[in-house]
Steps between C-alpha positions, in 0.01 A plus 500: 500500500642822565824387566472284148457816332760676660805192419278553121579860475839495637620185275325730230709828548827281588412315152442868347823620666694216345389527167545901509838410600569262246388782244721757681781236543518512093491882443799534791700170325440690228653812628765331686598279197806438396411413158460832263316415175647698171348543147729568207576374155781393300668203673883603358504889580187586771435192667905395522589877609198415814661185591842701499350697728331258721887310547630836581228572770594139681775685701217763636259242595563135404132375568347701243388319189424634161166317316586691109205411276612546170173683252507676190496892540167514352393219750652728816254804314209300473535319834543819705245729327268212570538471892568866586191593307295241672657580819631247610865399573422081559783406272702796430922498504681662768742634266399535115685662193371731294625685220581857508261614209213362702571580866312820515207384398522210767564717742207772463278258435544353782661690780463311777558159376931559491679556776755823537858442530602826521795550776619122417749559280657855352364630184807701411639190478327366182451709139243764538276361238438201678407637789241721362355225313425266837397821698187732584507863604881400678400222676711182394262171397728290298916413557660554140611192327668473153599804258290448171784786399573513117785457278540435144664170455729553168681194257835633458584292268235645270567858601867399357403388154258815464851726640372594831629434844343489825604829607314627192170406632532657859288763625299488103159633467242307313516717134875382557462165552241432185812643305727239650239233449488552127852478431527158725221386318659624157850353624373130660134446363366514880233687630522715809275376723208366600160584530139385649170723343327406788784591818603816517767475738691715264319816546503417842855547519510772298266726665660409811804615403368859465366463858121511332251191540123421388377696802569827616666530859184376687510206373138494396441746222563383177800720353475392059402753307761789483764260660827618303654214624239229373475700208858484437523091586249433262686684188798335608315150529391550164853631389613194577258271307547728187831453504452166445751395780221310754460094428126508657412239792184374658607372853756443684667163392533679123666785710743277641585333182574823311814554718581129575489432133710797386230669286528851686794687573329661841278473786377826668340338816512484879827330707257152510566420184892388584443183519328406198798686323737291670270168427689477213842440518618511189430889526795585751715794468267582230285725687519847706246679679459925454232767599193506381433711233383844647158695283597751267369841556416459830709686749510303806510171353778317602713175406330291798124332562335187609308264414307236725642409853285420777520558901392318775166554754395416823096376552287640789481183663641316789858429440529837348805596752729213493421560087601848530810418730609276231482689213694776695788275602521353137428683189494829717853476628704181434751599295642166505143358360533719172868376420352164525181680227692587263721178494252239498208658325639834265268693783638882539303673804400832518702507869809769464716349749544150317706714182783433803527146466728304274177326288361815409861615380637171318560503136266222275696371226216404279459886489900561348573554934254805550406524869124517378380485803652804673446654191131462516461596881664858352249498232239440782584805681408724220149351426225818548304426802128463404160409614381178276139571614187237489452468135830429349364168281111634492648793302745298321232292346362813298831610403524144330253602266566846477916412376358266198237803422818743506716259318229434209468899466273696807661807571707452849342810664175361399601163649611589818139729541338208451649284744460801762132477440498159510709458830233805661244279403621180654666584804 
């Protein structure tokens, strides 16, 4: 009977053994996989730039496989807040985008759920904005991805019949652009440009441009009232509409169609928007690209800013150092990669030492020849460095209400008071 027992137990602990290894045999194929699972969004620009990347990595290690899952951003927000507050990483990417305006936050809230990079690629490589936005107290979280850097895309035909060149409306400030805005609408009947009540992206860029943002250097404390620079993007914004030179929009296919369609005579946006200019080809040679209008009365403002781009992160989980080897070997150093970028999907890098290469110098015809691209990686160089903070929509979501109270009369200091004690009060 004994012995019965005995063959029990030991069948028992060799049965135990087995299925602990079974368990373990999963985490260490998981670790030892050669399959790295991405998040991202935007099949022609993101998701194509990844698989770029992943072709590019084959001669590094040709067993590797990429698994891209293609999500809205909001989706990627939603679907990581909900695991990493849970605490659990069942599911999660290896690699995952995330846009620059919301890194921060990602990253304090959760501290330990990304995995640092620093010492895998060289930050002095890349534009110093980007590498403060994907980085914490000078240790490196996130491998910079695509410029959102600014330019203000201009119709020269319309800047013709209105008697202005191109050259006129380099290096402007806003106050100088309205000016220009009602004599080509006086001259063609076309309005500016565009704008969205509800997105601010153009005080974004504006504030930016004075090196000033929502927050104060921290990142945390809410930086509104007393803000020259907000205070000064919000009399412009406003400028702007009273001058009647805006044709209003509601989302982003009426966006779109203002320039496709020929109904404004320029786009002050980030470098992404390229290839929706190009999209229509009857346009060629009719376009240039300038600048952005710098803020008026502000000292350090200065003819450069972005708006949007995104970076790419590691996850705390097992795969995390073939992830971080391949991010290092592609969008951290492959020069070669970004020609490719900018060819096949309009995507201009934040890394310095691609300006070398012939893409990022050829001239685009449907811009009259401009080397736009080389053009913007100067631009990028001059964007002020600074720290985008937690809160960047949060507090953009009072400001929404705050503008129409401003526009329909509320005095601006009183406005931006407000949305101080508002943005204390919430965060």
């Amino acid at each position: 009977m004994k012995k019965i027992l005995a063959l029990l137990l030991v069948s028992m602990m060799v049965l135990t053994a087995c299925s602990s290894g079974s368990t373990n045999g999963q985490t260490e194929e998981a670790t030892d996989t050669n399959e790295l699972t991405v998040w991202a969004w935007d099949p022609n620009f993101n998701i194509q730039a990844m698989e770029l990347a992943g072709e590019a990595y084959q001669s590094e290690d040709s067993d590797v496989k990429l698994n891209i899952i293609e999500n809205a951003q909001d989706d990627i927000i939603q679907k990581l807040n909900t695991s990493l507050s849970s605490g659990t990483t069942k599911g999660l990417p290896n690699m995952v985008l995330i846009e620059d305006y919301r890194a921060q936050s990602f990253l304090q809230a959760y501290p330990d759920a990304f995995y640092e990079v620093t010492g895998s690629f060289k930050p002095d490589d890349f534009a110093k904005y980007k590498v403060a936005a994907t980085s914490i107290e000078d240790k490196n979280y996130g491998v910079p991805f695509d410029s959102g850097v600014t330019g203000l895309y201009v119709r020269t035909d319309y800047l013709e019949e209105a008697g202005y060149t191109v050259e006129d409306l380099k290096n402007i400030d806003w106050n100088e652009y309205i000016e220009i805005g009602k004599k080509v609408k006086e001259a063609t009947g076309k309005h500016m440009l565009t704008l969205d009540p509800n997105d601010l992206g153009q005080i974004r860029m504006m504030i930016q441009s004075s090196g000033s943002w929502y927050l104060k250097e921290d990142g945390v404390t809410p930086d509104l009232a007393g803000n020259e620079a907000l205070k000064k993007a919000f009399e412009v914004y406003k400028k702007l509409l009273d001058a009647d030179i805006v044709k209003p929009v509601s989302d982003w296919s009426q966006f779109l169609a203002g320039f496709n369609s020929g109904e404004v005579a320029s786009i002050p946006t980030g470098n992404w928007v390229t290839a929706s200019v190009k999209a229509e080809a009857s346009q060629s040679g009719k376009w240039a690209i300038v600048p952005q209008p710098r803020l008026p009365g502000i000292e350090n403002s200065v003819n450069a800013s972005n708006l949007g781009g995104s970076s790419w992160y590691v996850l705390n989980i097992p795969g995390k150092e073939k992830a971080v080897d391949f991010l290092a070997k592609t969008f951290g150093s492959n020069v070669d990669l970004y020609q490719k970028l900018v060819k096949e999907t309009g995507a201009i890098g934040a890394y310095k030492p691609a300006a070398e290469g012939e893409a990022y110098k050829a001239e685009d015809e449907f811009f009259g020849g401009q080397s736009i691209t080389s053009d913007f990686l100067d631009w990028t160089e001059q964007i002020p460095q600074i720290n985008y903070g937690m809160h960047t929509y949060a507090i953009e979501d009072i400001l929404i209400v705050e503008m129409q109270n401003y526009l329909n009369g509320k005095d601006i200091n009183k406005v931006l008071e407000d949305a101080q004690k508002q943005a204390e009060g919430q965060l």
